[in-house]
C-alpha positions in Angstrom: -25.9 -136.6 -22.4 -28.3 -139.0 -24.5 -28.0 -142.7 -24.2 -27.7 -144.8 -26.9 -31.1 -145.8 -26.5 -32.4 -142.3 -26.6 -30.6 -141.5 -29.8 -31.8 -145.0 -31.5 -35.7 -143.8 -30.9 -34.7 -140.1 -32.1 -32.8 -141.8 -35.4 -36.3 -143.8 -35.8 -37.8 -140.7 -35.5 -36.1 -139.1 -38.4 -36.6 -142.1 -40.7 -40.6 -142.4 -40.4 -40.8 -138.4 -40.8 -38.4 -138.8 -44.2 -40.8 -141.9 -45.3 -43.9 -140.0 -44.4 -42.2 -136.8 -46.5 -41.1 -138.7 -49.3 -44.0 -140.9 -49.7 -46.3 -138.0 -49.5 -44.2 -135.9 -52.5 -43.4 -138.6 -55.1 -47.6 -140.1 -54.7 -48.9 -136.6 -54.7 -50.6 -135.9 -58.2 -48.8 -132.2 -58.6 -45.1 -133.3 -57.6 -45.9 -137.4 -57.9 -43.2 -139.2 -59.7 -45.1 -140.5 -63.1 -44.0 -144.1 -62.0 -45.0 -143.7 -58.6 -48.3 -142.6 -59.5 -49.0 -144.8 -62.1 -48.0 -147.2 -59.4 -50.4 -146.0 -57.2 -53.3 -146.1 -59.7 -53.4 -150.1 -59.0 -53.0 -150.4 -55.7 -56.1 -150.4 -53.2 -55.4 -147.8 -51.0 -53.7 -144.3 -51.2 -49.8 -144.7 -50.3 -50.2 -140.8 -48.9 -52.8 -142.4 -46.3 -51.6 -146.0 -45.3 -47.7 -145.2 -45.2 -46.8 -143.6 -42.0 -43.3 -144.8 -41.1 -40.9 -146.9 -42.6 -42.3 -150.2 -41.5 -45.7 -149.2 -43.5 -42.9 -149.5 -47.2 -43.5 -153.3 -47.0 -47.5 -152.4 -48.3 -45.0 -151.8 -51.7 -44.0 -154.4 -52.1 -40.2 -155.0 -52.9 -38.7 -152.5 -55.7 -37.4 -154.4 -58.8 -34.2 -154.2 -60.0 -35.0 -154.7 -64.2 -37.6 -151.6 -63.2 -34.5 -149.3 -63.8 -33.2 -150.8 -66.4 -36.5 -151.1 -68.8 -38.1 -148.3 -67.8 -38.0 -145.2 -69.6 -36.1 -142.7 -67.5 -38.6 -139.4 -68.0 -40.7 -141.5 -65.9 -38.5 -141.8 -62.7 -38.3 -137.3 -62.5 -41.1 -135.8 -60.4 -43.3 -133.3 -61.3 -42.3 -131.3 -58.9 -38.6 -130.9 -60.8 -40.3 -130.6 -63.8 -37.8 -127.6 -64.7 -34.8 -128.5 -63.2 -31.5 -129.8 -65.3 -31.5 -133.3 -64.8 -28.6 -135.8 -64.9 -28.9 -139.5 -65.2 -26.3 -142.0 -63.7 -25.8 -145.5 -64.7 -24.6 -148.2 -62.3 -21.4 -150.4 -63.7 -23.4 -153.1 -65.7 -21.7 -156.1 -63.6 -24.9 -157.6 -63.2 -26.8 -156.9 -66.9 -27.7 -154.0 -68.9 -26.8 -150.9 -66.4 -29.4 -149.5 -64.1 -30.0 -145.8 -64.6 -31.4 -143.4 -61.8 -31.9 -140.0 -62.5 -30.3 -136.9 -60.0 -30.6 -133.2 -59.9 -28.9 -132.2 -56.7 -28.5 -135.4 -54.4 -25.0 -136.4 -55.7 -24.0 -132.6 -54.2 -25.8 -133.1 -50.4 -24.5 -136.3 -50.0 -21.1 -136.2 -50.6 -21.1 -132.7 -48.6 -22.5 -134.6 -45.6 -19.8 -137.2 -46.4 -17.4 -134.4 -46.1 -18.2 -133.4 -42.5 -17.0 -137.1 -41.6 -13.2 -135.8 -43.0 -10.4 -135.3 -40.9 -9.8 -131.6 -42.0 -5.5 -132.3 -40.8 -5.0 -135.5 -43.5 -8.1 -134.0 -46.0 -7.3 -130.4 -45.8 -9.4 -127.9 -46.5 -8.3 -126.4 -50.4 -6.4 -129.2 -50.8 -6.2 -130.4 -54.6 -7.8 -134.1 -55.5 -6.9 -136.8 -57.8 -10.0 -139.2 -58.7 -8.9 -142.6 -59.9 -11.9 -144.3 -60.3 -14.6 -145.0 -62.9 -15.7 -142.2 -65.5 -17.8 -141.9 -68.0 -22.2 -142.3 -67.1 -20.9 -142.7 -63.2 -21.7 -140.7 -60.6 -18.7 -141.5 -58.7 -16.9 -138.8 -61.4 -19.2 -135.9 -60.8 -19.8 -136.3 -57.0 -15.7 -136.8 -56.2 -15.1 -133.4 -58.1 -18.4 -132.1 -56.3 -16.6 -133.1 -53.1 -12.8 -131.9 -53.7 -14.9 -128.1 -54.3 -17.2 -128.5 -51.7 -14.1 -128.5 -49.8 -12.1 -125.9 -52.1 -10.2 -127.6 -54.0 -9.5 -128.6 -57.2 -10.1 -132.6 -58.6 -7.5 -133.9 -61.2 -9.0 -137.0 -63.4 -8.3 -140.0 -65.1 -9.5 -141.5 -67.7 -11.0 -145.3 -67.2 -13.5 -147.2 -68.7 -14.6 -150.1 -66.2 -16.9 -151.9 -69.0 -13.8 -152.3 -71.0 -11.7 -153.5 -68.4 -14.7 -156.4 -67.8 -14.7 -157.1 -71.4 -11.1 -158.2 -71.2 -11.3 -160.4 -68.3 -14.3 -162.5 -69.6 -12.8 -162.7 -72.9 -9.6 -163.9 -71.3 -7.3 -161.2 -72.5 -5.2 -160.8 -69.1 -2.7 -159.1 -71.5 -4.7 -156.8 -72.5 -5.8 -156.1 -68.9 -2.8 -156.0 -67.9 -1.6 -152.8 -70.0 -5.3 -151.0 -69.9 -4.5 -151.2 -65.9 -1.0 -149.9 -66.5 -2.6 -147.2 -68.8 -5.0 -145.9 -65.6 -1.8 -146.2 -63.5 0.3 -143.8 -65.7 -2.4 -141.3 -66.3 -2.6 -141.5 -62.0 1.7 -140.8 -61.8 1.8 -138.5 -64.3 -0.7 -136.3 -62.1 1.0 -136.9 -58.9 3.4 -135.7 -60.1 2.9 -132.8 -61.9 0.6 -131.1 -59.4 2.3 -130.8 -55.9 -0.6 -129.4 -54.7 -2.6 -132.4 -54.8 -3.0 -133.6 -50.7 -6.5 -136.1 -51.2 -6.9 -139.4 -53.5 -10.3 -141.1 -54.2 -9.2 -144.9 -55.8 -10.5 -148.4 -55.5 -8.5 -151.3 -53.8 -7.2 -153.1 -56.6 -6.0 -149.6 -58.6 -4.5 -148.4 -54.7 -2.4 -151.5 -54.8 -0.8 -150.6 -58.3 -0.2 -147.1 -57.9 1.6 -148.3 -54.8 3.8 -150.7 -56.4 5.3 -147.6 -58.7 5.5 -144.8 -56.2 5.3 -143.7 -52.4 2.3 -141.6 -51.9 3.2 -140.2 -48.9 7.0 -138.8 -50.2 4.7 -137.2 -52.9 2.6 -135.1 -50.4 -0.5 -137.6 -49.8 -2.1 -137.4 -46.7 -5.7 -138.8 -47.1 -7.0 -141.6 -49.1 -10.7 -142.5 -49.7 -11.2 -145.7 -50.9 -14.1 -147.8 -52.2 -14.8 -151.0 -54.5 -15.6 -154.6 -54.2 -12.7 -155.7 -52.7 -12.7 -153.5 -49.4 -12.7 -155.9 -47.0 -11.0 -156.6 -43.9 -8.0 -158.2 -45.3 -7.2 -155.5 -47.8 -8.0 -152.8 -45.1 -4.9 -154.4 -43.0 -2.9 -154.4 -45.8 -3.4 -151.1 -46.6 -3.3 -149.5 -42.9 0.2 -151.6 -42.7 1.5 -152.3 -45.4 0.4 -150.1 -48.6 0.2 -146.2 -46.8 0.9 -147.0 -43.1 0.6 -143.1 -42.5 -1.7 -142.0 -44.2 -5.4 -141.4 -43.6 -7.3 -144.0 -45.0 -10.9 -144.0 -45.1 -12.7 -146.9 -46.6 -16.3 -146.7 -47.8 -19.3 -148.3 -49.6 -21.5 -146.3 -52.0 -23.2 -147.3 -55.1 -25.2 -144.9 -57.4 -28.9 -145.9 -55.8 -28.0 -144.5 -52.2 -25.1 -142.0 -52.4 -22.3 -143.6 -50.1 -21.9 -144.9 -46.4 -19.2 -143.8 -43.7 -17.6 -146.3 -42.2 -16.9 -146.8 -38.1 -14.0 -145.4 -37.1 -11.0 -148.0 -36.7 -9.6 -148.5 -33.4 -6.4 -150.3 -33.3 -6.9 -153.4 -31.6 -10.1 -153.7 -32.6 -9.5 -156.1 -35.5 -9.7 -154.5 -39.2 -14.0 -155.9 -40.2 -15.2 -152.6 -41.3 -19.0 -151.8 -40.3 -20.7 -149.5 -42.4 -23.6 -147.5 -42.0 -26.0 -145.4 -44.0 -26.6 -142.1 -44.5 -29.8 -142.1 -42.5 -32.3 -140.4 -43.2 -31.9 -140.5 -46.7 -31.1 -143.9 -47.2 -30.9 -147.0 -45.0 -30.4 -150.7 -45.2 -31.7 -154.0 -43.8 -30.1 -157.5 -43.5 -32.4 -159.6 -44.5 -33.2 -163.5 -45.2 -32.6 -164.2 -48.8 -35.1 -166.8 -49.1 -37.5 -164.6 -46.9 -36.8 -160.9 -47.3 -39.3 -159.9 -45.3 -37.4 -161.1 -42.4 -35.0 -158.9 -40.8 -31.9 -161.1 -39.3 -30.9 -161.1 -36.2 -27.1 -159.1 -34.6 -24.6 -160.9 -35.9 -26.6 -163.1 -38.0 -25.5 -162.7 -42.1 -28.3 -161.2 -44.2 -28.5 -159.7 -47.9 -28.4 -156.0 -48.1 -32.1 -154.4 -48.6 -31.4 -150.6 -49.9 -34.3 -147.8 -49.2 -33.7 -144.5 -50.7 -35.7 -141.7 -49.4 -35.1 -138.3 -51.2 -37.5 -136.3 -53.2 -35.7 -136.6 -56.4 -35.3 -140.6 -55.8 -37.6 -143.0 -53.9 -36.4 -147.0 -54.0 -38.3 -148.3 -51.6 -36.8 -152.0 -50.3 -34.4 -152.6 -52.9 -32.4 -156.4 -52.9 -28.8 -155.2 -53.7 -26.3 -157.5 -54.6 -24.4 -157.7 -51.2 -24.2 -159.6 -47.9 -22.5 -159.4 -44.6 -23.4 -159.3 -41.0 -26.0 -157.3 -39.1 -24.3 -154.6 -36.7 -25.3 -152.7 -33.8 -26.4 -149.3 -33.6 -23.1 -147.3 -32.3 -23.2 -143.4 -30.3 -22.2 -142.0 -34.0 -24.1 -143.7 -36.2 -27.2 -144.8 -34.3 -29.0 -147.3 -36.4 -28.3 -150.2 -38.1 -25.0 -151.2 -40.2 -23.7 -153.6 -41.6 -20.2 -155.5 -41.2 -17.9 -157.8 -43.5 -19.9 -156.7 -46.4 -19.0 -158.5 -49.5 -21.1 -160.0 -52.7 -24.0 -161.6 -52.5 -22.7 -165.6 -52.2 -25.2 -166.4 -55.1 -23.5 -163.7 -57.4 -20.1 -164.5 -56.8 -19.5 -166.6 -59.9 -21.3 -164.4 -62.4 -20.6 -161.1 -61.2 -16.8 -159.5 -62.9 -15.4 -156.7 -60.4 -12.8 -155.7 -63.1 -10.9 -152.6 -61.3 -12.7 -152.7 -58.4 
């Protein structure tokens, strides 16, 4: 059996041979990404040549949020998928004009690796799915349905419009926020209840909490829950392993539309209810880093801002600030790189960033 050690160096392994791929696809002139390469054209030295691991990203530089956000999207789809149908996802907007990344198949292999992390007893297989949970430009909506199939089922939807719900809180309008939520929540019910066959639910924290308040999930047939959203943190995760759905499967995780999603490590009762997260390595991974110094990697246990790399050849975001923070955690026999624990908005965002229904 392989120590932890021995699996941390094999998990390295993987990463650099993903950077080196990557690297060597979106900076090649006959699959290059037109960004990439026009990127390229200013630097100094060839990325294909210098860039040999994932260490070797920092010769980047950092990738720029209002990059996605200005520049034209044609520009972000590699040559190499020149004649593939390509889709393009927007992030939520909470932080500006969205960001918009563009996908052809990654949406699919993540959330089918996702899917070997299910409990096949509380998630069966050919179970039905209800998706509660931002629609519209998202690819949350396309990559839950993608996920209930993978697995043979079929995914019921709502309809919700997060933007909207954000409009109404800045403006003040709680009343109006008030019945939009109940809106979402009756569309949920109505589904629940009409289609027994329904075993699996995808929601967010807050719209969890007011399904709960009208019904009991588990007399109507629930057995696993898959939850994301801002406000998945260790106090709601109590409340909901307790309180909310005491017996039912509940599987907290953290995705956004730059990286696909992160499992989470398994809970142990006793163990407290922090959830550590770690990324889908070695597509993606994440740093905690200094703020004021992002070049510095914190220490265990030492709070750090989330740095984002995604390494796919439809995709390539190379040492991306996101807007989050939390603690530094250990590599663990599962998942055997780095995670990160407590994770929660940046502390500089809090104030200007609205969560809405999240």
């Amino acid at each position: 059996m392989k120590t932890l050690q021995e699996k941390v160096a094999e998990g390295r392994e993987r990463l650099d041979a993903q950077v080196r791929e990557v690297v060597n696809w979106h900076f090649d002139p006959d699959t290059g990404t037109p960004f990439w390469l026009e990127y390229a054209a200013k630097l100094d030295f060839d990325p294909r040549d210098r860039i040999r691991g994932y260490d070797d990203l920092k010769l980047l530089g950092s990738f720029q949020d209002e990059w996605l956000r200005r520049i034209p999207v044609r520009k972000w789809i590699p040559q190499g998928f020149a004649n593939q149908p390509v889709s393009v996802f927007e992030t939520g907007g909470s932080t500006g004009v969205p960001k918009c990344r563009i996908n052809i198949n990654d949406f699919r292999v993540d959330y089918e690796l996702f899917s070997e992390t299910l409990n096949d007893e509380t998630f069966p297989k050919g179970a039905d799915w209800l998706m509660v949970g931002p629609t519209g430009p998202r690819r949350l909506r396309l990559a839950i349905e993608h996920l209930a199939q993978h697995r043979g089922g079929i995914c019921f939807m709502v309809d919700l419009d997060p933007r909207w719900v954000n409009k109404l809180i800045k403006s003040g309008n709680h009343k109006e926020f008030m019945a939009y939520r109940q809106h979402v929540v009756d569309q949920a019910l109505v589904r629940l209840k009409a289609h027994k066959t329904i075993k699996c639910l995808f929601t967010t924290p807050k719209l969890l909490e007011a399904i709960c308040e009208k019904v009991d999930l588990e007399a109507l047939g629930i057995t696993g829950i898959f939850c994301g959203g801002t406000e998945m943190n260790a106090q709601f995760h109590r409340f909901a392993k307790e309180e909310l759905v005491p017996n039912i499967d509940f599987v907290p995780t953290y995705g956004n539309t730059l990286m696909g999603l992160a499992c989470h490590k398994p809970h142990v009762p006793g163990d407290g209810y922090t959830i550590t997260y770690y990324p889908p390595l070695p597509r993606a991974v994440f740093e905690l880093v200094d703020p004021d110094r992002p070049e510095r990697t914190v220490d265990y246990g030492e709070t750090g801002r989330v740095m984002l790399t995604t390494l796919t050849k439809e995709f390539f975001v190379p040492r991306f600030l996101e807007r989050d923070e939390g603690e530094r955690a250990e590599p663990i026999d599962r998942y055997p790189w780095d995670g990160v624990s407590g994770l929660r908005l940046f502390t500089r965002f809090q104030e200007s960033v609205v969560v809405g229904v999240y």
